[in-house]
C-alpha positions in Angstrom: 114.8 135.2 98.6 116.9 132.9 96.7 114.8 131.1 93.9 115.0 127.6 95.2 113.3 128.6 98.4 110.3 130.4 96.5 110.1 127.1 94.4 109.9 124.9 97.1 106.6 127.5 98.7 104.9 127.2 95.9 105.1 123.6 95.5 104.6 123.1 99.4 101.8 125.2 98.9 100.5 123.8 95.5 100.4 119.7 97.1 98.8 121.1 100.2 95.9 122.7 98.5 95.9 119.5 96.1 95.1 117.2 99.1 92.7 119.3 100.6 90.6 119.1 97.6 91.3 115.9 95.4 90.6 112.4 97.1 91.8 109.8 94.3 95.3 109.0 94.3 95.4 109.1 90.8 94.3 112.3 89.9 96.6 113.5 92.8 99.7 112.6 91.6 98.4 114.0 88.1 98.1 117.4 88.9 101.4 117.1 91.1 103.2 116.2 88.0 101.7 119.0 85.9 101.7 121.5 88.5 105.8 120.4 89.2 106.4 120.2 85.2 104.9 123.8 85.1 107.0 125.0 88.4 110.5 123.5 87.0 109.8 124.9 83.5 109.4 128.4 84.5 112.4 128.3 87.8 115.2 126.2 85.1 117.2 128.8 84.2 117.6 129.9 87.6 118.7 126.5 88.8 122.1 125.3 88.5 122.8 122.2 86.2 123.6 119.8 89.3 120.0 120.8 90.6 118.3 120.7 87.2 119.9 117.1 87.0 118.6 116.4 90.6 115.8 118.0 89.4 115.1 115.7 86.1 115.6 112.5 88.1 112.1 113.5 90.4 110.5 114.4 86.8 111.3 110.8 85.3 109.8 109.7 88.5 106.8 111.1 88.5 106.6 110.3 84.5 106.8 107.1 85.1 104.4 107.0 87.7 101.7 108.9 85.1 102.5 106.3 82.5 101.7 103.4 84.9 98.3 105.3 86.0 97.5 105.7 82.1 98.2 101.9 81.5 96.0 101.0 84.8 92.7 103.1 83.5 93.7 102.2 80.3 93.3 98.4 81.2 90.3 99.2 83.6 88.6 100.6 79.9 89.2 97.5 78.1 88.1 95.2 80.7 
């Protein structure tokens, strides 16, 4: 199997069991971003550099989706 197809069923696989379990939003999309950082880390040298930059856009995403949760609690704390 090529490598792209075995990273994409284990992320499938990863969110599904995430939202059978976890029922805040914000912890989802935590662990999806520290489960996809993990996934990407280990499968980057097996990507090609137009996929690692398709890649990088969905981690800046999903980074700048965790700094706007960590701003939100943050807030919610000093409130």
């Amino acid at each position: 199997m090529k490598y792209k197809t075995i990273f994409l069923i284990i992320l499938v696989v990863y969110i599904t069991i995430l939202s059978i379990f976890v029922r805040t939003p914000d912890l989802y999309l935590n662990l999806i971003l520290i489960g996809f950082l993990i996934e990407y880390e280990i499968f980057k040298p097996y990507f090609s550099k137009e996929t690692q930059e398709k890649l990088n856009i969905i981690v800046y995403i999903l980074i700048g989706i965790f700094i706007l949760i960590v701003f939100r609690k943050i807030h919610e704390i000093l409130s």
